[in-house]
N, CA and C of each residue as an Amber inpcrd file, in Angstrom:
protein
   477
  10.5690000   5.9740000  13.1350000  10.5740000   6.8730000  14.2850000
  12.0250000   7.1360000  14.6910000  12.5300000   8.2590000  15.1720000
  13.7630000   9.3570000  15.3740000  13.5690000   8.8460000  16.9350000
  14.4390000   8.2780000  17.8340000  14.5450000   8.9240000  19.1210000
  15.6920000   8.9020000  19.6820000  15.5050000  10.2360000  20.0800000
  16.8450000  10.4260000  21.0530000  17.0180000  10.2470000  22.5190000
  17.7580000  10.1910000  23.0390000  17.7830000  10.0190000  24.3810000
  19.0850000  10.9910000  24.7130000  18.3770000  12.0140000  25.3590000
  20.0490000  12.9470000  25.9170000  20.3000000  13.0400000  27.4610000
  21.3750000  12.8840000  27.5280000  21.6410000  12.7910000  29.3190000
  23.2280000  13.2700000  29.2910000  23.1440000  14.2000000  30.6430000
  24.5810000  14.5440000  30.8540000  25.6620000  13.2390000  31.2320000
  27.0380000  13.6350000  31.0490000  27.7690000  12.9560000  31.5300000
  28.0200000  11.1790000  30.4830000  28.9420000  10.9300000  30.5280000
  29.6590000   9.6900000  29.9930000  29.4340000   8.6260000  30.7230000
  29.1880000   7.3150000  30.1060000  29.0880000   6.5040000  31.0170000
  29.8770000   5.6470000  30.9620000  30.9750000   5.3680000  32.1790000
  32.1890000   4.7040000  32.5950000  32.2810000   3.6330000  32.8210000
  31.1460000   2.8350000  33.3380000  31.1240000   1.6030000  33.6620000
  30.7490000   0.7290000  31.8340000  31.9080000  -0.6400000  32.1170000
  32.1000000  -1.4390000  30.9200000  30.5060000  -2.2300000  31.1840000
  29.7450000  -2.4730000  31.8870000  28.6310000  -3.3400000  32.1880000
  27.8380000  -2.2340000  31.6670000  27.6620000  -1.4200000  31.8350000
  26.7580000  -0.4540000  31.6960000  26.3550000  -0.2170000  30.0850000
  27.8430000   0.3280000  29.7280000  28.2500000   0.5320000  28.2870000
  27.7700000  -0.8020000  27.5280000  27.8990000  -1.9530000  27.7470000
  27.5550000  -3.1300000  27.1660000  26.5040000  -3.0650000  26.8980000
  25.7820000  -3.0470000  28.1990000  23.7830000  -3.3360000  28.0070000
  23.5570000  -2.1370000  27.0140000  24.2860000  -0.8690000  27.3720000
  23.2060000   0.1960000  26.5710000  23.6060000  -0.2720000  24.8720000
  24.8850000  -0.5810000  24.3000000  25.0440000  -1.2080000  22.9170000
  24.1330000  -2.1480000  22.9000000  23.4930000  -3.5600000  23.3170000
  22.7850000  -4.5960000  23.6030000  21.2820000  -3.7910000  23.3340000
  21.1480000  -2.9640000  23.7780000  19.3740000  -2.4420000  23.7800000
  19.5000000  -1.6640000  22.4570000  20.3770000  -0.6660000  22.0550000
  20.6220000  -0.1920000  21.0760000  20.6290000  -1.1030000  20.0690000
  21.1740000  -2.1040000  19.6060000  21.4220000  -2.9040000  18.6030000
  20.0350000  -3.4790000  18.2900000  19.4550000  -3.7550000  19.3700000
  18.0230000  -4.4970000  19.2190000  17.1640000  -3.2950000  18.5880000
  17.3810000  -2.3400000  19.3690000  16.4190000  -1.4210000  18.8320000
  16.5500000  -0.7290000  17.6580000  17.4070000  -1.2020000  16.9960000
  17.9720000  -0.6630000  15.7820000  16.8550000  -1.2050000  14.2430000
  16.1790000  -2.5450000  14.7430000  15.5010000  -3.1100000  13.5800000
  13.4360000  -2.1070000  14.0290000  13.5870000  -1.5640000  15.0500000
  12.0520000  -0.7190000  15.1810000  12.4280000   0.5730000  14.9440000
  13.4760000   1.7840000  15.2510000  13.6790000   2.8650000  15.1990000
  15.0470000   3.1760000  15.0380000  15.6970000   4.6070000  15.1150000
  16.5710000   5.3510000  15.2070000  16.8880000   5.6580000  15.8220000
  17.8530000   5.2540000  16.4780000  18.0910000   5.6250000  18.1290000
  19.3290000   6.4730000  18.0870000  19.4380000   7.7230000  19.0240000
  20.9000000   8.2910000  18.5250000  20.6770000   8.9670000  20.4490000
  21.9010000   8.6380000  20.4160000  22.1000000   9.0190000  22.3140000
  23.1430000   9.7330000  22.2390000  22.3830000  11.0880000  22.7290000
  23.3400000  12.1050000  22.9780000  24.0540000  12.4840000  24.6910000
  25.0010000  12.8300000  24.2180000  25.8410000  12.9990000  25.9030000
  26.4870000  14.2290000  25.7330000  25.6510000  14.9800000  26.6770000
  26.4020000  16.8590000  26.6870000  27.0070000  16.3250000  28.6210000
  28.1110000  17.6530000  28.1070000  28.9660000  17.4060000  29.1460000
  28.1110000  17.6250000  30.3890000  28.6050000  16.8350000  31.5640000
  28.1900000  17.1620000  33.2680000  28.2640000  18.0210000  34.0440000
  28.0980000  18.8150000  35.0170000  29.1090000  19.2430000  35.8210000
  29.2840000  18.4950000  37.2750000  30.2080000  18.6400000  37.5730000
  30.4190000  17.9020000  38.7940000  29.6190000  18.6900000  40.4440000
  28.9200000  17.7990000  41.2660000  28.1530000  18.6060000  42.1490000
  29.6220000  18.9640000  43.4720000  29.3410000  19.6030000  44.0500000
  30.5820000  19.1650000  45.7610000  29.4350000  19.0110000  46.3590000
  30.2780000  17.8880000  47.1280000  29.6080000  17.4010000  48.4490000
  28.5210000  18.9240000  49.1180000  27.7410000  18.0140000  49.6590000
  26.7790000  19.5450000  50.2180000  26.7270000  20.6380000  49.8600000
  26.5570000  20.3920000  48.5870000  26.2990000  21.5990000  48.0800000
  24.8260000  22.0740000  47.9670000  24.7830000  23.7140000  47.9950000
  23.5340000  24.6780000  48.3810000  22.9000000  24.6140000  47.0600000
  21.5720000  24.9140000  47.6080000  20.8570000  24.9490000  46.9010000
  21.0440000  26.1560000  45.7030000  21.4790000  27.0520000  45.6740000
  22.0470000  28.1060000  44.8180000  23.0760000  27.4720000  43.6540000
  24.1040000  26.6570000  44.6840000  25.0400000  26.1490000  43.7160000
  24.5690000  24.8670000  42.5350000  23.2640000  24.3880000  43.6750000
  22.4360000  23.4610000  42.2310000  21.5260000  24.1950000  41.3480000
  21.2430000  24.6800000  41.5480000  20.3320000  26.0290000  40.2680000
  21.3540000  25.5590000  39.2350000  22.5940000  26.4300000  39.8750000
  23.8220000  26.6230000  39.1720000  24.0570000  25.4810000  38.0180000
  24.2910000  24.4650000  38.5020000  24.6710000  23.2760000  38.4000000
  23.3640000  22.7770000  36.9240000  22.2660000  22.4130000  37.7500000
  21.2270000  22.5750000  36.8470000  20.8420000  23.5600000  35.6080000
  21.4800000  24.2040000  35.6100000  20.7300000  25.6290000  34.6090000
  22.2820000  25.0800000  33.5030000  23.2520000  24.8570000  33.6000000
  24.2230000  24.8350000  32.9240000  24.2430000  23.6220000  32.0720000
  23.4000000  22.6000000  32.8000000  23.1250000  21.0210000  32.6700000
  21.5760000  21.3580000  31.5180000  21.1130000  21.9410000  32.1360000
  19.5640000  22.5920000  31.4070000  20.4430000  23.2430000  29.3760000
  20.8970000  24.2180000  29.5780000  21.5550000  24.8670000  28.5210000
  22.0720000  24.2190000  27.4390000  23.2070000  23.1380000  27.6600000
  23.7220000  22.0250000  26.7920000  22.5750000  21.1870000  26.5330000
  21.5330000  20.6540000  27.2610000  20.2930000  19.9400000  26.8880000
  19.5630000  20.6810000  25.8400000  19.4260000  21.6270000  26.1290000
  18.6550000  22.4260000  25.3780000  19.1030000  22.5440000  23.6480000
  20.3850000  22.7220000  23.7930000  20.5220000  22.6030000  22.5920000
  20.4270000  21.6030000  21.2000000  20.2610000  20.4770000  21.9060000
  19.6560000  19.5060000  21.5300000  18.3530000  19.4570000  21.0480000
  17.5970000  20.0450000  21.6350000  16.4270000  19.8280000  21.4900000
  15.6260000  20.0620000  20.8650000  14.6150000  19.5090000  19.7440000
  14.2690000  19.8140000  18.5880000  12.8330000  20.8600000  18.5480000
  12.2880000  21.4930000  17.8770000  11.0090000  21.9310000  17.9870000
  10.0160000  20.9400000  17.3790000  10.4010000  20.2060000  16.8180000
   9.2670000  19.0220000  16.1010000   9.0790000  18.0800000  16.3920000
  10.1560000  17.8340000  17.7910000  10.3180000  16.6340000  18.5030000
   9.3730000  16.4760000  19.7030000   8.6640000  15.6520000  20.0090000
   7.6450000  15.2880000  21.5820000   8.7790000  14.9510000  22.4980000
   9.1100000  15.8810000  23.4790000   9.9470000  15.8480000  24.6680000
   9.3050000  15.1210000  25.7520000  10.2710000  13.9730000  26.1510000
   9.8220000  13.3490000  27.0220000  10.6350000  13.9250000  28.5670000
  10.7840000  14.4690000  29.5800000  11.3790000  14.3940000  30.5270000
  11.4970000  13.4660000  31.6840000  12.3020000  12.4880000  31.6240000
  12.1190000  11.5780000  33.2130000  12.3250000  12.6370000  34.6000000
  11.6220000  12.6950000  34.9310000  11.3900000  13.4790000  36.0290000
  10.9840000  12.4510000  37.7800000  11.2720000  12.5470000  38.8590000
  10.4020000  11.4580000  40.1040000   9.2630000  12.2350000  40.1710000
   8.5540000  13.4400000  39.8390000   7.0460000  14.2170000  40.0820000
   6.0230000  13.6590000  38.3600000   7.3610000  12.9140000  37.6270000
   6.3860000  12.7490000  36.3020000   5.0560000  11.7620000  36.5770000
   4.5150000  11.1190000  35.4500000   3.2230000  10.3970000  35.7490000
   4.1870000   9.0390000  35.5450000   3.7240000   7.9390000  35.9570000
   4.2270000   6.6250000  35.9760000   3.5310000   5.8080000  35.1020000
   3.7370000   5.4350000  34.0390000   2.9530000   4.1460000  33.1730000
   3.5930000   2.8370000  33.3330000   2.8100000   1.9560000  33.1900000
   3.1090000   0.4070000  32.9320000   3.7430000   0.4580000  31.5690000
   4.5870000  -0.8090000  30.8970000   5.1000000  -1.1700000  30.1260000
   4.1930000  -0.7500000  28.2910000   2.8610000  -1.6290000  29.1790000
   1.6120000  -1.5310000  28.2810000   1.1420000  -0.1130000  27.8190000
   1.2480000   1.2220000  28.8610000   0.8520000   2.3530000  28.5990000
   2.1970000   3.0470000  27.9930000   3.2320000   2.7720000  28.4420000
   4.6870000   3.4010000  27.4860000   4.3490000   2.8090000  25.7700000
   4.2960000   1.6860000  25.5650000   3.8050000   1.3870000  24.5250000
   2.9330000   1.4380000  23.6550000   1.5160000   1.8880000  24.7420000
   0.4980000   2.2640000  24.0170000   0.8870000   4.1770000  23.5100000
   1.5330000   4.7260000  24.6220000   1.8830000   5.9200000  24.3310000
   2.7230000   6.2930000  23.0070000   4.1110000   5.5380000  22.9120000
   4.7230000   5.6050000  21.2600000   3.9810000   5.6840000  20.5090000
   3.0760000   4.3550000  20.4850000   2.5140000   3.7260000  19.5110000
   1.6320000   5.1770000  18.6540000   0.4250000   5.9890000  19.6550000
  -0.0610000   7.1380000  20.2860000   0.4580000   8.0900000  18.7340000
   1.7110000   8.0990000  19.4450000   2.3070000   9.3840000  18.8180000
   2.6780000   9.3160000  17.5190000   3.1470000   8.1140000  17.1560000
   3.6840000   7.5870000  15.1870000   1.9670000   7.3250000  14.7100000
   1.2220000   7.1750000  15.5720000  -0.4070000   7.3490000  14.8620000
  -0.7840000   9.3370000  14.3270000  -0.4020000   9.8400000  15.2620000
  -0.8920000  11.3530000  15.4840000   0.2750000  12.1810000  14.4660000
   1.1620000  11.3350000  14.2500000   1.7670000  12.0770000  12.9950000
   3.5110000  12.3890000  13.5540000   4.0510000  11.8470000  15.1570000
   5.2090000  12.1920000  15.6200000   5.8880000  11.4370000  14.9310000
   7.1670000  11.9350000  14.3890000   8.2480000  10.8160000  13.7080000
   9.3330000  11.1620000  14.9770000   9.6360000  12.3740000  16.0270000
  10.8780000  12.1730000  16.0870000  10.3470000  12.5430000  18.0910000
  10.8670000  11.7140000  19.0960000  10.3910000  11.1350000  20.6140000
  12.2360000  12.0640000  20.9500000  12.0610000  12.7700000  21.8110000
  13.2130000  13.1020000  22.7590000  13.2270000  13.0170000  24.0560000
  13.6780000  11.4910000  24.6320000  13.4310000  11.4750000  25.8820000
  14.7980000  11.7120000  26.7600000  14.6410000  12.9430000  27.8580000
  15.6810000  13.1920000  28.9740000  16.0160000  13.0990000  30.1740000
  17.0420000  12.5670000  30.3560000  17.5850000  12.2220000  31.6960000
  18.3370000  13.2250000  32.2120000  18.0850000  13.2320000  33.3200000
  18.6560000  14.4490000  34.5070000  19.8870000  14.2030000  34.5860000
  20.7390000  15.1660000  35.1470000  21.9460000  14.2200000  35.6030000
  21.9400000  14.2200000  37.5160000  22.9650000  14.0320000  37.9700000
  22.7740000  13.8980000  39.4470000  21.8030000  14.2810000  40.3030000
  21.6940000  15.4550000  39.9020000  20.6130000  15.9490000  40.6310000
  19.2240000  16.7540000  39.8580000  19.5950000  16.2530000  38.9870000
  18.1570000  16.3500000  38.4070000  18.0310000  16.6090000  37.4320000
  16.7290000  17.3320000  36.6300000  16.7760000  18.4530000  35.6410000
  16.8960000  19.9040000  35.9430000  16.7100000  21.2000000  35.1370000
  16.2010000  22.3790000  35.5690000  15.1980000  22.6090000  34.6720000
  14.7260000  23.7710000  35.8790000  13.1380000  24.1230000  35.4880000
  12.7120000  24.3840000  33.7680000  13.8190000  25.0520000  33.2290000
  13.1780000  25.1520000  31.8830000  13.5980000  24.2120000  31.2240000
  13.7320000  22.7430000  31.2610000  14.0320000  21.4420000  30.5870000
  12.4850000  20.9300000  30.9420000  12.2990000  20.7430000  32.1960000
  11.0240000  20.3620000  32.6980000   9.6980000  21.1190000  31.8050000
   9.8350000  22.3430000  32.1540000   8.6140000  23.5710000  31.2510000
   8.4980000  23.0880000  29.9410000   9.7830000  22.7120000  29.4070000
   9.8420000  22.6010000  27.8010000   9.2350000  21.2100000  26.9790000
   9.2330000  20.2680000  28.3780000   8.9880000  18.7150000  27.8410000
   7.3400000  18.9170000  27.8440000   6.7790000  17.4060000  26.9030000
   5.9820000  17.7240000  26.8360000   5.0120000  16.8640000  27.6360000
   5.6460000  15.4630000  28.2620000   5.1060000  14.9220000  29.0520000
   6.5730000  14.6050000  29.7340000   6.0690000  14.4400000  30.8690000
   6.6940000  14.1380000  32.5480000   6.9260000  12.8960000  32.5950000
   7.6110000  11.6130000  32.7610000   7.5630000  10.1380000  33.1740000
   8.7020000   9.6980000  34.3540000   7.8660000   9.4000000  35.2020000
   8.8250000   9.1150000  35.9230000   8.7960000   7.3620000  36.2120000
   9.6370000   6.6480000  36.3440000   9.9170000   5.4100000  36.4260000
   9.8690000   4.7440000  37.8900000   9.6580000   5.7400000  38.9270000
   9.3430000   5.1500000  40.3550000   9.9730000   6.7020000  40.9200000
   9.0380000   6.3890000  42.7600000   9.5640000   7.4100000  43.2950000
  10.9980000   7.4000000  43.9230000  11.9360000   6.0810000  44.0420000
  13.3090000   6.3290000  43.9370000  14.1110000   6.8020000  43.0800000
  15.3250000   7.5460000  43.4700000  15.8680000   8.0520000  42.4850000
  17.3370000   6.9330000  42.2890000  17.2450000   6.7820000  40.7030000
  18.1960000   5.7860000  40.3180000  19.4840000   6.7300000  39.8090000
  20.7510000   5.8090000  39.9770000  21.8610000   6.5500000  39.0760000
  21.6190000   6.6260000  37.7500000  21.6840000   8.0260000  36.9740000
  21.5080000   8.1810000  35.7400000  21.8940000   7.5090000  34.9720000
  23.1400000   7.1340000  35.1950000  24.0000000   6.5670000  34.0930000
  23.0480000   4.9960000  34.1800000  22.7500000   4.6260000  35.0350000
  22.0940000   3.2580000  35.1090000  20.9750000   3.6710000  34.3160000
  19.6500000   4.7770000  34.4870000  18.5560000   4.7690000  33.9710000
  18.4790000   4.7600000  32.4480000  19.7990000   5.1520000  31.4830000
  20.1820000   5.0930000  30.6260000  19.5960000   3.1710000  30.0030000
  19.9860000   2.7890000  30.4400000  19.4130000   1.0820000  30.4480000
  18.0400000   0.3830000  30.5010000  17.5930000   1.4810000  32.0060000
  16.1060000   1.1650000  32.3230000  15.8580000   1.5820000  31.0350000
  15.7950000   2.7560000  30.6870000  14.8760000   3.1450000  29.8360000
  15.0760000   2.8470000  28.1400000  16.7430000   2.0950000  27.9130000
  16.1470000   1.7770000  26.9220000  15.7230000   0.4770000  26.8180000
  15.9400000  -0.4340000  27.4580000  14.8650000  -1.9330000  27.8840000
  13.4010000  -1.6570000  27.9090000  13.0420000  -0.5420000  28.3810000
  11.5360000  -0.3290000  28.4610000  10.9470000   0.0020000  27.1840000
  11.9680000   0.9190000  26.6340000  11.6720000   1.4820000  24.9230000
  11.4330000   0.6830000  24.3880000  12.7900000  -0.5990000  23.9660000
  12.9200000  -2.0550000  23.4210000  11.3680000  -2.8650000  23.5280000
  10.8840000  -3.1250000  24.9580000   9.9330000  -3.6230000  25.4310000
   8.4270000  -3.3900000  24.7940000   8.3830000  -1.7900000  25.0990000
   7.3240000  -1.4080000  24.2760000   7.2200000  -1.5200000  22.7760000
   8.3950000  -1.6240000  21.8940000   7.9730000  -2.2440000  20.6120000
   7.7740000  -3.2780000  20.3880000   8.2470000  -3.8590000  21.1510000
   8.2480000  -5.5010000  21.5710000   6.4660000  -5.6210000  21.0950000
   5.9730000  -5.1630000  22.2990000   4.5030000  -4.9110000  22.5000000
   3.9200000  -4.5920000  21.9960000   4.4470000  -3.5740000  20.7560000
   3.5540000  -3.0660000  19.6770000   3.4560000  -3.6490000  18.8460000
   4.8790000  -4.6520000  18.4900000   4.8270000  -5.5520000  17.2510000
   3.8470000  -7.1150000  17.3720000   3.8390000  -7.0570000  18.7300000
   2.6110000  -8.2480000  19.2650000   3.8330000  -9.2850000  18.8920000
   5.2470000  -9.4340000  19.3300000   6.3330000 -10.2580000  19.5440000
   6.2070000 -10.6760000  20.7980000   6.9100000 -11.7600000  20.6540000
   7.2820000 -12.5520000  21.9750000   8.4580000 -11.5890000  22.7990000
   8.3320000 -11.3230000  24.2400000   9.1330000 -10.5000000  25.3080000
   8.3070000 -10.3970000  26.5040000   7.6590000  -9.7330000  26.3470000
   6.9250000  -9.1090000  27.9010000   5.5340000 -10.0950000  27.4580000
   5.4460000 -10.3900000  28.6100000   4.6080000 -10.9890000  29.5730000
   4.0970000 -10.7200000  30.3540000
C-alpha cells in the first residue's frame, strides 16, 4: 500500500520532526509512506473571511496537484466522521481488500482546507472536534496509521 500524507507548510519544530521520522521508520516495514509538503501561505492576524478563501484556494491548488485519480482521498476535516483506532484500521484494511493500493490522506493548513479539496476527498475524518496545530496532527495521524497496522497485523501495541 502507497500512502501519502500532504499538508502545507514545513515543520520546524526538532520534537516534532523526530516523532514524524520515528512513525515513518516504523511504518516503513507495512507500507510506503511518502509526505508531501506544498508551500503555506501565511494568514494576518484577523484576517476576513475573503482573505481566507484566498488563503485557502491557493493552499487548495498546490494540494491538488498532488493528488492522484487512483488514489482514495482521505481529508481530515473537524465536520469529518470520527472512528476509533479499531474502525481506522478496519477501514485500510477495507480498502487493500476492495482493490486500493494507493490512501491520500490531507491536512489543512491553519485554517483549514478549501472547498474543492474537501468535494474531491473521498471520505471526511476528523480526529475530534478541537482543532489541533497541523504541524502537530502530522504525528497524530501517523501514530494512528502505525496503530492501525499494528491492529491489522494482530501485533502487540494497542490495547
Amino acid at each position: 500500500m502507497q500512502i501519502d500524507i500532504i499538508a502545507p507548510g514545513r515543520v520546524k519544530e526538532r520534537y516534532l520532526r523526530d516523532a514524524i521520522d520515528e512513525y515513518s521508520k516504523r511504518l516503513s516495514r507495512y507500507c510506503r509512506l511518502n509526505i508531501i509538503e506544498v508551500a503555506d501561505e501565511k494568514t494576518p492576524e484577523h484576517a476576513s473571511e475573503g482573505v481566507e478563501r484566498q488563503i485557502k484556494a491557493k493552499e487548495g491548488e498546490r494540494i491538488a496537484k498532488h493528488l492522484r485519480d487512483n488514489a482514495y482521498v482521505i481529508a481530515l476535516a473537524i465536520d469529518g466522521r470520527q472512528l476509533t483506532s479499531e474502525e481506522l484500521a478496519a477501514k485500510i484494511d477495507d480498502l487493500g481488500l476492495r482493490g486500493t493500493s494507493h490512501i491520500q490522506l490531507v491536512i489543512g493548513g491553519s485554517i483549514g482546507l478549501d472547498d474543492a479539496i474537501l468535494r474531491r476527498a473521498d471520505f471526511r475524518l476528523s480526529f475530534s472536534k478541537m482543532t489541533f496545530p497541523h504541524q502537530l496532527m502530522r504525528v497524530i495521524l501517523l501514530e494512528q496509521i502505525y496503530r492501525a497496522y499494528k491492529i491489522n497485523a494482530g501485533e502487540p501495541y494497542h490495547k
